[in-house]
Backbone of each chain as ProteinMPNN parsed JSONL, in Angstrom:
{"seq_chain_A": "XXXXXXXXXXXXXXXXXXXXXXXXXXXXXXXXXXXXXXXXXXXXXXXXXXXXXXXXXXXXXXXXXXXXXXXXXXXXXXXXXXXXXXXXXXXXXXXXXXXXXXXXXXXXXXXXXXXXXXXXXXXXXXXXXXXXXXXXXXXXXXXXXXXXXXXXXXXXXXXXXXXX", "coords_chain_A": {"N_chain_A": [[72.68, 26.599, -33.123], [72.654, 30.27, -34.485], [71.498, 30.466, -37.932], [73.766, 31.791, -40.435], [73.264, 34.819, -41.667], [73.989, 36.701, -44.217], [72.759, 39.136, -44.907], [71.291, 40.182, -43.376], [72.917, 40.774, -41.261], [74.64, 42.59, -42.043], [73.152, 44.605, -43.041], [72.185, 45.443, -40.31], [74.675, 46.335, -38.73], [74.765, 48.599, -41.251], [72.379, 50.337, -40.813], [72.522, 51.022, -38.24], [75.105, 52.721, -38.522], [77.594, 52.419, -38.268], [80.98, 52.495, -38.911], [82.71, 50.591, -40.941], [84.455, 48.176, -42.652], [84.431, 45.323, -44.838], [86.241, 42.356, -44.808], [88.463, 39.49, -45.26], [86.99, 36.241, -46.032], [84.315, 36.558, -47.184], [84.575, 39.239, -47.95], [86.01, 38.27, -50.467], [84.431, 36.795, -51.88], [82.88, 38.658, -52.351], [84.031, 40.275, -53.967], [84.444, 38.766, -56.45], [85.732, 36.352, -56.064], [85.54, 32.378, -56.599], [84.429, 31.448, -53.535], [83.487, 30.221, -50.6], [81.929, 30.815, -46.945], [81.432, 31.243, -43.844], [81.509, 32.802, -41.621], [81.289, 36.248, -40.966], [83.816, 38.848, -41.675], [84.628, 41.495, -40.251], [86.523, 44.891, -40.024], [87.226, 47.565, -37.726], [85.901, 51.102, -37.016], [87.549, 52.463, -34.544], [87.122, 54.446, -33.026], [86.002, 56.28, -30.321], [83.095, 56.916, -30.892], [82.085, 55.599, -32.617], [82.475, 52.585, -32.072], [80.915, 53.17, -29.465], [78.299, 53.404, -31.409], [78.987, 50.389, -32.505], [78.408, 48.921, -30.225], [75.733, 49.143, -29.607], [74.632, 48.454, -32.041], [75.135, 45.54, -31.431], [74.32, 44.586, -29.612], [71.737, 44.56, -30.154], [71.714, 42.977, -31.841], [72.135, 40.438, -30.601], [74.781, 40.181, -29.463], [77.567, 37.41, -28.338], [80.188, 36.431, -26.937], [82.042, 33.562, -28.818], [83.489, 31.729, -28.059], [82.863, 30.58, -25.822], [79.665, 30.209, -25.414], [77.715, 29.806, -23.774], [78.132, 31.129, -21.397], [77.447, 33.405, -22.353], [79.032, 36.171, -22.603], [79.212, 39.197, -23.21], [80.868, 41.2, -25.491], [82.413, 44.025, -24.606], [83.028, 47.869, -24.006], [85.61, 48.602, -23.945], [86.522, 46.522, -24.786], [86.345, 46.228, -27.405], [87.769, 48.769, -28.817], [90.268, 47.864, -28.608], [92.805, 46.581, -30.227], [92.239, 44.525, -31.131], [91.088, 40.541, -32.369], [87.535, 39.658, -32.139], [85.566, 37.267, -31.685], [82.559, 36.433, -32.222], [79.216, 35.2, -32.002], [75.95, 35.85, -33.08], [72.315, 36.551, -33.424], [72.092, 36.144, -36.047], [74.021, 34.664, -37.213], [77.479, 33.727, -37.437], [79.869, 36.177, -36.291], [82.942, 37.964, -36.777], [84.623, 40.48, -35.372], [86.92, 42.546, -35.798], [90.061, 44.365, -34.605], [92.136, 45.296, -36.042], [94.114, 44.13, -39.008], [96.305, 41.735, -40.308], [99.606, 43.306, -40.244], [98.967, 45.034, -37.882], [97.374, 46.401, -38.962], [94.641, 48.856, -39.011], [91.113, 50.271, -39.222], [91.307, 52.801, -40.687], [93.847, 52.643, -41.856], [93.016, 50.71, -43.106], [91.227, 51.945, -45.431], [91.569, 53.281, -47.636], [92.539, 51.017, -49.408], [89.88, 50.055, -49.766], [86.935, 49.092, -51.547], [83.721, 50.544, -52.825], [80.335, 48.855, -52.641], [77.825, 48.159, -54.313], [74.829, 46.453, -52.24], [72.228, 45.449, -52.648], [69.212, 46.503, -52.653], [69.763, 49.43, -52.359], [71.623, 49.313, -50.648], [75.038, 50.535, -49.403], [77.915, 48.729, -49.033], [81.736, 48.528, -47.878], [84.31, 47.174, -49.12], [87.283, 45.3, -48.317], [89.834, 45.324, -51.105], [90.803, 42.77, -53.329], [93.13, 42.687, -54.324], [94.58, 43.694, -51.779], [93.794, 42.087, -50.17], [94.863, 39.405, -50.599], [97.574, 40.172, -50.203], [97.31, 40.39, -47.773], [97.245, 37.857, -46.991], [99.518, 36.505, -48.116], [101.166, 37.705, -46.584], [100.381, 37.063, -43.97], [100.427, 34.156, -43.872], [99.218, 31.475, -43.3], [98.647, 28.286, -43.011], [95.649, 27.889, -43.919], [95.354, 30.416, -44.907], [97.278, 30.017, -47.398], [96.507, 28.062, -48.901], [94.032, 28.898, -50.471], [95.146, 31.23, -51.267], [96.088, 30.618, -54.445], [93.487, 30.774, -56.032], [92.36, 32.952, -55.225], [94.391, 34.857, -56.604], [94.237, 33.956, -59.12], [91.932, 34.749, -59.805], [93.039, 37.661, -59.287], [93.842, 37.812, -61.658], [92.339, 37.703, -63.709], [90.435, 39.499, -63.567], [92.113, 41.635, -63.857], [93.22, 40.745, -66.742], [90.836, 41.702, -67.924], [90.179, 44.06, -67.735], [89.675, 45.628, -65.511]], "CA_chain_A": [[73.538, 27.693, -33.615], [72.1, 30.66, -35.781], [71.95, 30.277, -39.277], [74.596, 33.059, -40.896], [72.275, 35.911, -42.283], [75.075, 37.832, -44.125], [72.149, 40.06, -45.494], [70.81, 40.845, -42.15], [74.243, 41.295, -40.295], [75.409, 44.067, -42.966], [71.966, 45.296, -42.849], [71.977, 45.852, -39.132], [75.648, 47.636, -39.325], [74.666, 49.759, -42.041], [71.41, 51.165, -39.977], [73.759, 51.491, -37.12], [75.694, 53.839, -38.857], [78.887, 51.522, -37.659], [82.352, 52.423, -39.572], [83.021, 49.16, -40.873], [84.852, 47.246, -43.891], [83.987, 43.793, -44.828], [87.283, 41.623, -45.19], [88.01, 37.776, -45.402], [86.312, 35.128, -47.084], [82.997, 37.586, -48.224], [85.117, 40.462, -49.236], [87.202, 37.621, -51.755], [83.569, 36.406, -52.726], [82.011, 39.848, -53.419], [85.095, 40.667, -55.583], [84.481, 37.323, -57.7], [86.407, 34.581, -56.183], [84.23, 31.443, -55.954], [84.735, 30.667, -51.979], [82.229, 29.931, -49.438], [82.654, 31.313, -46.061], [79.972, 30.861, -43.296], [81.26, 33.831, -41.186], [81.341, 38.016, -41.453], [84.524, 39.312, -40.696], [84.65, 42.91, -40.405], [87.046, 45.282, -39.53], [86.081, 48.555, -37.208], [86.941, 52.106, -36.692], [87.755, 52.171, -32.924], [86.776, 55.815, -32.233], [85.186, 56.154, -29.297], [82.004, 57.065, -31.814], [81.972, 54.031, -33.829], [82.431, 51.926, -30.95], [79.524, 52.988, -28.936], [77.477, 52.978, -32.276], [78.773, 49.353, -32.285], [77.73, 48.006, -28.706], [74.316, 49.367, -29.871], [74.451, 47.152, -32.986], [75.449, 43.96, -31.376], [73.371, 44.521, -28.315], [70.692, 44.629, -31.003], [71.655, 41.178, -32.733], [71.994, 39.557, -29.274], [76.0, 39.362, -29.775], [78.049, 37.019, -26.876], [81.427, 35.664, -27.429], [81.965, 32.526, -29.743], [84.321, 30.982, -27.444], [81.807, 29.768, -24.059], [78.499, 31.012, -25.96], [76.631, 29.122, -22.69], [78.664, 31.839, -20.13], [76.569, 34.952, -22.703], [80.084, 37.001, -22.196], [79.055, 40.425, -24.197], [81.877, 42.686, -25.639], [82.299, 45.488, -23.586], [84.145, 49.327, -25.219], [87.381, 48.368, -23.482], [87.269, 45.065, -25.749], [86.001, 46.853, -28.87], [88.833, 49.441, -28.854], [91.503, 47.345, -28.797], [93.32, 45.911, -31.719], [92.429, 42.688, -30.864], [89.571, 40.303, -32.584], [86.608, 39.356, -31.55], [84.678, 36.412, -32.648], [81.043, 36.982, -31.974], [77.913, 34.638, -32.495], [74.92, 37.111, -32.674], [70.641, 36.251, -33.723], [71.784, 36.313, -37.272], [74.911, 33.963, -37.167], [78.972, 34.287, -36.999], [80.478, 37.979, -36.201], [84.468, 38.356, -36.096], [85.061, 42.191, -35.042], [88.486, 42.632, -35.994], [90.172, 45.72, -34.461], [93.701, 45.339, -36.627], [94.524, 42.553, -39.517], [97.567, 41.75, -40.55], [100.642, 43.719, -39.351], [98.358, 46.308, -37.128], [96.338, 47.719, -39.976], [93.182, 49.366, -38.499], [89.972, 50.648, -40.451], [92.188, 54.085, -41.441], [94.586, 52.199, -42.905], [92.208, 49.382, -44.785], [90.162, 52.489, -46.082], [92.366, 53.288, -49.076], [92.412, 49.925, -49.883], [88.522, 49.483, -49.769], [85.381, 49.364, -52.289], [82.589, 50.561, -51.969], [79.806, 48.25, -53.378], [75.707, 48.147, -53.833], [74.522, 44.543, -52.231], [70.746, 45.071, -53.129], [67.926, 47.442, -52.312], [70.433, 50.649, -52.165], [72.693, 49.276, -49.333], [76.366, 50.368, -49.714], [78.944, 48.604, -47.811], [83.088, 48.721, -47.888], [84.891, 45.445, -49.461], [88.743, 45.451, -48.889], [89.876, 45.143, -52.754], [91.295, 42.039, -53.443], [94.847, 42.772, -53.952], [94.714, 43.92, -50.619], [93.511, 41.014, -49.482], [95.699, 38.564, -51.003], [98.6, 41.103, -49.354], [97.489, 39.823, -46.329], [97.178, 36.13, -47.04], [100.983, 36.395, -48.101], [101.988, 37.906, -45.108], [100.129, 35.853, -42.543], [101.071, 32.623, -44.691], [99.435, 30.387, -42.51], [97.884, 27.318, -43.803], [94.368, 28.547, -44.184], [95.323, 31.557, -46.336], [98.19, 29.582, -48.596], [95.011, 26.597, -49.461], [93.207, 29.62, -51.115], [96.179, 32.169, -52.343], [95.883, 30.24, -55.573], [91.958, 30.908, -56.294], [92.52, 34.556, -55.116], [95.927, 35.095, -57.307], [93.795, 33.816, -60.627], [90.593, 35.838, -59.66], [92.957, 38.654, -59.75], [94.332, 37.848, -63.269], [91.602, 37.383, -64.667], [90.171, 40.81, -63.164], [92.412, 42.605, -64.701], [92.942, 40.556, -68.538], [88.747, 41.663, -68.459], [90.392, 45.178, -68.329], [89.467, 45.635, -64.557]], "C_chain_A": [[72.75, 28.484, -34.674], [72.56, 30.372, -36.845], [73.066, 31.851, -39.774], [73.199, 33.752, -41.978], [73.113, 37.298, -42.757], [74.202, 39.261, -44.068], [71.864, 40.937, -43.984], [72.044, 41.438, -40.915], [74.679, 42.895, -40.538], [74.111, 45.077, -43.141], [71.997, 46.248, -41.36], [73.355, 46.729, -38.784], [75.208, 48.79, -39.909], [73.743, 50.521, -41.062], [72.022, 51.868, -38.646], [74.636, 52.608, -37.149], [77.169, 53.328, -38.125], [79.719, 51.943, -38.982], [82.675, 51.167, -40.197], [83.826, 48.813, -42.331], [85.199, 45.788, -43.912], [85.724, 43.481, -45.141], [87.544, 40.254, -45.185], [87.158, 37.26, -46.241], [84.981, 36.067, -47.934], [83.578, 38.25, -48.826], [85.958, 39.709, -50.183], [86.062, 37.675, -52.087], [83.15, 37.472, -53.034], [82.847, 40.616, -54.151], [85.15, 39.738, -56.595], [85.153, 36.456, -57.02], [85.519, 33.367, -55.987], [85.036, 30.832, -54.938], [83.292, 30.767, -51.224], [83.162, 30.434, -48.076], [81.309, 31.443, -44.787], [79.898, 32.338, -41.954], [81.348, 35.118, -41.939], [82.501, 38.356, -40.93], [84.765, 41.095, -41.208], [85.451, 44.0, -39.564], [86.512, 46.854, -39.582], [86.837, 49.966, -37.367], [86.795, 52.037, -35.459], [88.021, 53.855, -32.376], [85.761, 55.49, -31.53], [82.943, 56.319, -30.171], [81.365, 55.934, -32.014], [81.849, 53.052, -32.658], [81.733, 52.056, -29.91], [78.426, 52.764, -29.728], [77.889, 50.865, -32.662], [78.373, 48.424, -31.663], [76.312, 48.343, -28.956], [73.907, 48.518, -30.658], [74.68, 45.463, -32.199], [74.903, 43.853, -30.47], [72.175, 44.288, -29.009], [70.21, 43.318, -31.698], [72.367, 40.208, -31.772], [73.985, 38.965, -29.052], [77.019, 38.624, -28.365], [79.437, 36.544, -27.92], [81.315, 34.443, -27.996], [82.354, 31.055, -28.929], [83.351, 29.839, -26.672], [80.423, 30.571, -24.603], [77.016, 30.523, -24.096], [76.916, 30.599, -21.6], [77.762, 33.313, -20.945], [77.775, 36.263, -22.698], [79.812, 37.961, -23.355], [80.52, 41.126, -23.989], [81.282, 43.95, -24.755], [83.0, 46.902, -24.607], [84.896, 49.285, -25.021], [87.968, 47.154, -24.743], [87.027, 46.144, -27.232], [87.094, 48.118, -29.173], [89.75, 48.85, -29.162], [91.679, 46.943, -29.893], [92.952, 44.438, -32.124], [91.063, 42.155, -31.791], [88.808, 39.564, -31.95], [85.527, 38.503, -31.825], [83.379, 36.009, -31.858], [79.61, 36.013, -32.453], [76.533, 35.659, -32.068], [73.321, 35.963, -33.283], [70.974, 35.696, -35.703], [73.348, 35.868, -37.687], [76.225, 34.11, -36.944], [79.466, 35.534, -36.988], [81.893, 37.518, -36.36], [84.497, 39.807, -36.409], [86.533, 41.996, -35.3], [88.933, 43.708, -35.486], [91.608, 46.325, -35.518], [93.584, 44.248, -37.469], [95.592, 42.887, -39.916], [98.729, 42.622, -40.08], [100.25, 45.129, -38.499], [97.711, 47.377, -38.14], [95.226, 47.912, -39.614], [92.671, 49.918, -40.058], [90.873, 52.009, -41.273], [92.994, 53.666, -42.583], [94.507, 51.776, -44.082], [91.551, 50.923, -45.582], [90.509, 52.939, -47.733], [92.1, 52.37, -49.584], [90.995, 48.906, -50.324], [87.304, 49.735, -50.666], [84.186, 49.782, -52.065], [81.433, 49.674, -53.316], [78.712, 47.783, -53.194], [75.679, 46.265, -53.67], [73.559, 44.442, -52.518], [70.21, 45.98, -52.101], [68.98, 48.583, -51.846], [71.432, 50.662, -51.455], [73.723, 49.25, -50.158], [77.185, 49.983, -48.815], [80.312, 48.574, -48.572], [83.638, 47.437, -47.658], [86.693, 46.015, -49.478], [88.894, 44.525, -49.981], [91.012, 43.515, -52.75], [92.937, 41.569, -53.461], [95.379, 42.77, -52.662], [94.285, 42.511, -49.695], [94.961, 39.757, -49.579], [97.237, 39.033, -50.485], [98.569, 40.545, -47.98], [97.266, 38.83, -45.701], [99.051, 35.852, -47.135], [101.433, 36.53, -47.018], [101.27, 36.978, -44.063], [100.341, 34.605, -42.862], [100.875, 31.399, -43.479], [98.445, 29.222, -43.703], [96.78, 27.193, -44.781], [94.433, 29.229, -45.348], [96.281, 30.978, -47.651], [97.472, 28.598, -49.627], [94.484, 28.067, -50.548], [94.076, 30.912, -51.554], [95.697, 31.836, -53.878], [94.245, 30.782, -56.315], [92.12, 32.738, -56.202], [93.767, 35.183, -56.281], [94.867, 34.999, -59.088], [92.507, 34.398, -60.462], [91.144, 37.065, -60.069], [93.344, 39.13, -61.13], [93.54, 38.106, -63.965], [90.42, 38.759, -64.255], [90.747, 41.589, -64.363], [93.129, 42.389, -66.346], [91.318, 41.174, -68.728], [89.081, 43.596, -68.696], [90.137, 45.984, -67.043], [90.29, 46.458, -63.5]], "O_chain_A": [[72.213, 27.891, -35.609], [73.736, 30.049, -37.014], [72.835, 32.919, -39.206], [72.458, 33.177, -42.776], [73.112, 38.411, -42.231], [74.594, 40.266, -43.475], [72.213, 42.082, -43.694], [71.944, 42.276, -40.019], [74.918, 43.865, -39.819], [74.26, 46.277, -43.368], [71.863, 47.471, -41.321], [73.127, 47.914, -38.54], [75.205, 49.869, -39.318], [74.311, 51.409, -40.426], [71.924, 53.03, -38.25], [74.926, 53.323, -36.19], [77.723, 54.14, -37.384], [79.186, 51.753, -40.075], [83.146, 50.547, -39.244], [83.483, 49.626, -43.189], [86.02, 45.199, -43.207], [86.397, 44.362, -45.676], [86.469, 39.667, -45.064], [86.631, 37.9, -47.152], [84.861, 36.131, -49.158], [83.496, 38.261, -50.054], [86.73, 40.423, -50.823], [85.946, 38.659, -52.818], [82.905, 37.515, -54.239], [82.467, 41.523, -54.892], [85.877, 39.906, -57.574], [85.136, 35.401, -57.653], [84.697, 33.465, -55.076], [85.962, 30.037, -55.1], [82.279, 31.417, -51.485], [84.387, 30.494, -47.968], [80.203, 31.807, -45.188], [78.869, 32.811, -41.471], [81.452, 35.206, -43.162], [82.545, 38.274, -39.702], [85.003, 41.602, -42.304], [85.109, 44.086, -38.385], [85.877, 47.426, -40.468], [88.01, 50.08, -37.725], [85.76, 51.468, -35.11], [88.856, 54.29, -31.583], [84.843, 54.72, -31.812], [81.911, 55.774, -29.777], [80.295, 55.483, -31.606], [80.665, 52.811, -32.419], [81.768, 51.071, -29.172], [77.507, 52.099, -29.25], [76.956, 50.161, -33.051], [78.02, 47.329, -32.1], [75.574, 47.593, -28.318], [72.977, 47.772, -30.351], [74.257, 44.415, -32.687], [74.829, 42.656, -30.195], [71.382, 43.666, -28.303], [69.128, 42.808, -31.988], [73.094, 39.3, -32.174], [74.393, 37.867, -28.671], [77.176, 39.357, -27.388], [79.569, 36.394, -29.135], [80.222, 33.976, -27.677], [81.901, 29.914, -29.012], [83.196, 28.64, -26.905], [80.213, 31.66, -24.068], [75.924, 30.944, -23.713], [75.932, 31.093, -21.051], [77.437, 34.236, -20.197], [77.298, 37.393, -22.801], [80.159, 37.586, -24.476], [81.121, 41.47, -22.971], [80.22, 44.489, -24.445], [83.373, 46.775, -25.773], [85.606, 49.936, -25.788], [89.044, 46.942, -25.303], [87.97, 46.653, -27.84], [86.989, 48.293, -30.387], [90.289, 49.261, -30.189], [90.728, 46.897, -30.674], [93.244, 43.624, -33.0], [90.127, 42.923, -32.012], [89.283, 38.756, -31.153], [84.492, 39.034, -32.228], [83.402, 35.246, -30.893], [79.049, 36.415, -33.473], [76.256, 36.074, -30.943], [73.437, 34.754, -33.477], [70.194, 35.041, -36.394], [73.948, 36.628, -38.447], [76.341, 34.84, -35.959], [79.413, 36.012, -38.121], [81.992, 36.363, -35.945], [84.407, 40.258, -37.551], [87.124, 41.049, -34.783], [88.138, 44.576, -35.847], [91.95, 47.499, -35.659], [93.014, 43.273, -36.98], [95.988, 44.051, -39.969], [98.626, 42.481, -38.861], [100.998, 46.104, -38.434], [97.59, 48.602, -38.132], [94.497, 46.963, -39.904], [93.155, 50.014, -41.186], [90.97, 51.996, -42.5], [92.972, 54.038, -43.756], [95.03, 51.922, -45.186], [91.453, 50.637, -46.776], [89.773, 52.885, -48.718], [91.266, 52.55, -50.472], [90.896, 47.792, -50.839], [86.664, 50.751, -50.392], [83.572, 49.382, -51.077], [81.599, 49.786, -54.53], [78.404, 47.101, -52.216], [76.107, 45.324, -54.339], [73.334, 43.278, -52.85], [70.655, 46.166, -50.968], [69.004, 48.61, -50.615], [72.189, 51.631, -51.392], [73.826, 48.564, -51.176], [77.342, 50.663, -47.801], [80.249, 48.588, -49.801], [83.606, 46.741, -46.643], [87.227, 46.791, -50.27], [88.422, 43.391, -50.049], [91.983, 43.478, -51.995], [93.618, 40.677, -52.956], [96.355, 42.103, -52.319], [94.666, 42.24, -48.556], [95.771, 39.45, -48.704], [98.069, 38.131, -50.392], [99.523, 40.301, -47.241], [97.11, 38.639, -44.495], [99.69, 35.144, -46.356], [102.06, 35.658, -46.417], [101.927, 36.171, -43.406], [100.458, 33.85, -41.897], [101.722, 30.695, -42.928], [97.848, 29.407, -44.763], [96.768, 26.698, -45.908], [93.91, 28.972, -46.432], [96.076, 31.415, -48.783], [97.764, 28.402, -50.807], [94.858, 27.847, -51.7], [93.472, 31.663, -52.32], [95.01, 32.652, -54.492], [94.379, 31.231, -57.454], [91.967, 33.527, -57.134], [93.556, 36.353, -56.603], [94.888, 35.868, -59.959], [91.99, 34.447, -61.578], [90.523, 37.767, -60.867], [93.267, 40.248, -61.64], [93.805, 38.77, -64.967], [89.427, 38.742, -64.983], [90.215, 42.016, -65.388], [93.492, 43.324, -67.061], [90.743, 40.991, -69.801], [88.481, 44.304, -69.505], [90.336, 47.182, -67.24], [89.976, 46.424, -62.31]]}, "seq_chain_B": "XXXXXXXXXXXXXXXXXXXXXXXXXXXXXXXXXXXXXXXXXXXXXXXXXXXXXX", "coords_chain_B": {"N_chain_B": [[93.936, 36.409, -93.012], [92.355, 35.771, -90.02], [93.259, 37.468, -86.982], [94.981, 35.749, -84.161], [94.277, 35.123, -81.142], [96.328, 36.364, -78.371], [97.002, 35.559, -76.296], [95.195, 33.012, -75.458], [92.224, 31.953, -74.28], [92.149, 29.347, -71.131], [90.712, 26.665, -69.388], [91.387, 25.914, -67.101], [93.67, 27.208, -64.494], [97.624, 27.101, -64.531], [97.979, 26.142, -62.163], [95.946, 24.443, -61.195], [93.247, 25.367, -61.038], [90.101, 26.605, -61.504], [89.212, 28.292, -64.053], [86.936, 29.147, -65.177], [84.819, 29.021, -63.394], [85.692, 30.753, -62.169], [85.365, 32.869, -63.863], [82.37, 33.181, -64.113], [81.46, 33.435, -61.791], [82.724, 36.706, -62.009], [81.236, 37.49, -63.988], [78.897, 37.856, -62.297], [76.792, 40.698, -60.649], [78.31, 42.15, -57.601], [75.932, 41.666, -55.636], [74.431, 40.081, -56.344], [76.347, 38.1, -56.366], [76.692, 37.951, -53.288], [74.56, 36.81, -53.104], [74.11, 34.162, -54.016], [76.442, 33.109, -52.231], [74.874, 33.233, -50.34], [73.094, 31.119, -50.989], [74.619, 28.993, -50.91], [75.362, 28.645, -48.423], [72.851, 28.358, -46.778], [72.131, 25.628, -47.808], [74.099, 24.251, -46.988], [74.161, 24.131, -44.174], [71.622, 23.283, -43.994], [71.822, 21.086, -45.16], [73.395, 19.876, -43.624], [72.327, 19.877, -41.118], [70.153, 18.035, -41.695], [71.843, 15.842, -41.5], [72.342, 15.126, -39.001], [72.164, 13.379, -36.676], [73.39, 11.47, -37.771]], "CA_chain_B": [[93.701, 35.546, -92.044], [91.801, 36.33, -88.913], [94.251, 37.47, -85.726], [95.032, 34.697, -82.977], [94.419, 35.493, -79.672], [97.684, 36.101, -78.028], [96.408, 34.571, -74.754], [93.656, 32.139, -75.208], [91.927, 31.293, -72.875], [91.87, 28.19, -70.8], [89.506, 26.348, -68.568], [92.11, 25.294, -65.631], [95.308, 27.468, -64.588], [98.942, 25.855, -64.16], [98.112, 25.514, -60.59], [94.51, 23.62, -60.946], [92.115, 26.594, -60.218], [88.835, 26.5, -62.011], [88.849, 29.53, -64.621], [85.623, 28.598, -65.923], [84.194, 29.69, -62.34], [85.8, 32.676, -61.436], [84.393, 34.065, -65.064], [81.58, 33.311, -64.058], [81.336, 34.438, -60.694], [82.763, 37.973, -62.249], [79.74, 37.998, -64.705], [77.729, 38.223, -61.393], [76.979, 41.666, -59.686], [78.382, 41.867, -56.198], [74.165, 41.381, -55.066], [74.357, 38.869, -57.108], [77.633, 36.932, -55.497], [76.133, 37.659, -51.851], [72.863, 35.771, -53.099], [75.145, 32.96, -54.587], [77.066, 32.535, -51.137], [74.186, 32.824, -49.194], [71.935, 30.589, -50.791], [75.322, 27.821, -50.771], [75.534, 28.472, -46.802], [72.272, 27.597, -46.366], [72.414, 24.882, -48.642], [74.717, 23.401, -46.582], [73.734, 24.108, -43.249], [70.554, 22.602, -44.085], [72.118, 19.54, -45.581], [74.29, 19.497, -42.392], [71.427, 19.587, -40.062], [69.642, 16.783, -42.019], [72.463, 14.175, -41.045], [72.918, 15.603, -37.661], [71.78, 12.356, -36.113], [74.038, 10.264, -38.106]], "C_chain_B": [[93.079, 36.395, -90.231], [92.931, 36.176, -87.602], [93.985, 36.255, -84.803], [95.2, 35.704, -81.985], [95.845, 35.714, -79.067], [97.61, 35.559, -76.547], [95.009, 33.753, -74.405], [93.684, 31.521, -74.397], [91.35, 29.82, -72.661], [91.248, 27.963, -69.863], [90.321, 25.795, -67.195], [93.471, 26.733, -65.873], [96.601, 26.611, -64.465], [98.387, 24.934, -62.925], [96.449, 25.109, -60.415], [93.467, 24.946, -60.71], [91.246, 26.312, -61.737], [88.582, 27.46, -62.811], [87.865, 30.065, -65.065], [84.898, 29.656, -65.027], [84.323, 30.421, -62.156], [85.309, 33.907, -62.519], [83.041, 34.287, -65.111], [80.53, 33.854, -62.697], [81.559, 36.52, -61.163], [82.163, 38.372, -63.017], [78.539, 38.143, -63.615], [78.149, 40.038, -60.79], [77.294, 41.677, -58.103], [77.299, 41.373, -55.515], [74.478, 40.39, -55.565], [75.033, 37.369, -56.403], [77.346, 37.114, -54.138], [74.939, 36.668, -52.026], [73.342, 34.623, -53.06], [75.216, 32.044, -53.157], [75.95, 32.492, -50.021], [72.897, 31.79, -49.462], [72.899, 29.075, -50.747], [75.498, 27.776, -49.277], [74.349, 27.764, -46.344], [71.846, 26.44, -46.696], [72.761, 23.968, -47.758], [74.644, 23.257, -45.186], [72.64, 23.184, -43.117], [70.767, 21.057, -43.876], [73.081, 18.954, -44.396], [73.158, 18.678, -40.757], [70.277, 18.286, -40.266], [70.625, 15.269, -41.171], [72.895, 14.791, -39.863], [72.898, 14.507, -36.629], [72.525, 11.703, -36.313], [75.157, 9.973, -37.49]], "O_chain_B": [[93.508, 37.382, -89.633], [93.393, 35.091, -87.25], [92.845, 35.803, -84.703], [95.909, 36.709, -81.923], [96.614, 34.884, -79.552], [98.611, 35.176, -75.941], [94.161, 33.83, -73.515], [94.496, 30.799, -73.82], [90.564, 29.195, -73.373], [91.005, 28.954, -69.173], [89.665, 25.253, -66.306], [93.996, 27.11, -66.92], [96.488, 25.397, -64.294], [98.337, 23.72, -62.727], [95.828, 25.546, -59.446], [93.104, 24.995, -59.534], [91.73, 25.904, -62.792], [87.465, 27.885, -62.516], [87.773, 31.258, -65.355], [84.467, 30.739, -65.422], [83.415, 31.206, -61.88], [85.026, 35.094, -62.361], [82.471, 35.151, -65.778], [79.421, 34.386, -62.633], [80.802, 37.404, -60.763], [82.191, 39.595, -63.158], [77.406, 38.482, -63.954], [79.265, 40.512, -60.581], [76.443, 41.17, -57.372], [77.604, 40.538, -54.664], [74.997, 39.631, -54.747], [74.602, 36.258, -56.097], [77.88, 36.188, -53.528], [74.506, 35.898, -51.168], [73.071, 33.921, -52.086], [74.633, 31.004, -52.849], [76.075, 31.844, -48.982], [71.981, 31.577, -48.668], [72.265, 28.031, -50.588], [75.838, 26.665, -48.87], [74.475, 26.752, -45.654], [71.049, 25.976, -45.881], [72.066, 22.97, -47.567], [75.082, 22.174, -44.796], [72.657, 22.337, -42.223], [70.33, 20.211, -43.095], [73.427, 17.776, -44.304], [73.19, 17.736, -39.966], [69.692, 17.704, -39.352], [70.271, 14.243, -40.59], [74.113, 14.969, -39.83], [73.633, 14.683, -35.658], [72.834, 10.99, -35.359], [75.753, 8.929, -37.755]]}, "name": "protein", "num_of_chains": 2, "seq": "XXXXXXXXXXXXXXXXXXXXXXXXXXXXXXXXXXXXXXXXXXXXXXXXXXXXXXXXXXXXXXXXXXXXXXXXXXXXXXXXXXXXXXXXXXXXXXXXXXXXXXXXXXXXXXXXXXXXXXXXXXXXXXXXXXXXXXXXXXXXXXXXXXXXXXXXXXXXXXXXXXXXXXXXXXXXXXXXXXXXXXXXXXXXXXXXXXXXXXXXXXXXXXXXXXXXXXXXXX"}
């Protein structure tokens, strides 16, 4: 299995010129929460644009489905459109394409809600903001997200006692 | 007399969380907290693939 190469994932996006905003476990950690998280999950814009500039990117970082990685099953633009996600092992470790999170919010929606923020050597990428996040740990209230509410909830306290 | 804090700060919240850490994670620059998490992934990948046999 590749190793996760967040640097090189968000690298190969950005050059791509892919629509994108980071969300999940990275976008808590690159707002401060201390979590670990071994995939990228990133949600897309699903214009026909963006979505051929994406099959270029993931054709690029060798991407197949997660599911049957032996069967090689590449996203197609019918899958990448849809709302649906898409969990992706590529050259440079875990993908999830998201097309919608939480109650059908696409990239339009998250974009209000999103940071923009330098990761090193000039690259800017788009972090949904923490509140927003934790918005959509409440509402999907499954197991997963209720274990780590708590850690996210006092990250954001302590955000904004710093004056944040 | 010198003012008291009106919210001093503590090293755990009610609900167990680590306050210590997350101040110190938010003294990192975002670059900073991608380096963090990616040098604990491979960290542990590593240390995963060591006992892979076991």
């Amino acid at each position: 299995m590749p190793v996760s190469d967040f640097r090189a994932l968000l690298r190969a996006l950005t050059e791509g010129e892919v629509e994108f905003a980071i969300v999940g476990g990275l976008a808590a950690a690159l707002n401060g929460a201390p979590m670990n998280t071994f995939d990228l999950d990133i949600v897309v814009s699903r214009s026909e644009d963006n979505v051929a500039k994406l099959l270029r990117v993931l054709d690029g970082i060798d991407a197949v489905y997660r599911m049957q990685p032996s069967r090689r099953l590449k996203p197609k633009p019918s899958h990448l459109s849809s709302p649906g996600h898409h969990n992706l092992i590529t050259n440079c470790g875990p993908l999830d394409v998201l097309g919608t999170v939480g109650r059908g919010l696409g990239y339009e929606e998250l974009l209000p809600h999103a940071i923009e923020m330098e990761i090193g050597n000039g690259q800017r990428v788009r972090v949904l903001d923490l509140a927003t996040i934790i918005a959509l740990k409440e509402e999907l209230a499954g197991e997963k997200d209720l274990a780590v509410l708590p850690i996210l909830r006092r990250t954001l306290e302590q955000i904004k006692r710093a004056g944040g | 007399m010198a003012d008291q804090d009106p919210q001093p700060q503590t090293d755990y919240s009610e609900d167990g969380v680590d306050l210590t850490l997350i101040r110190w994670m938010l003294s990192l620059t975002p670059a900073e907290r991608l380096d963090c998490l990616q040098r604990h992934v491979n960290a542990i990948l590593a240390i995963r693939e060591l006992n892979a046999g076991e």
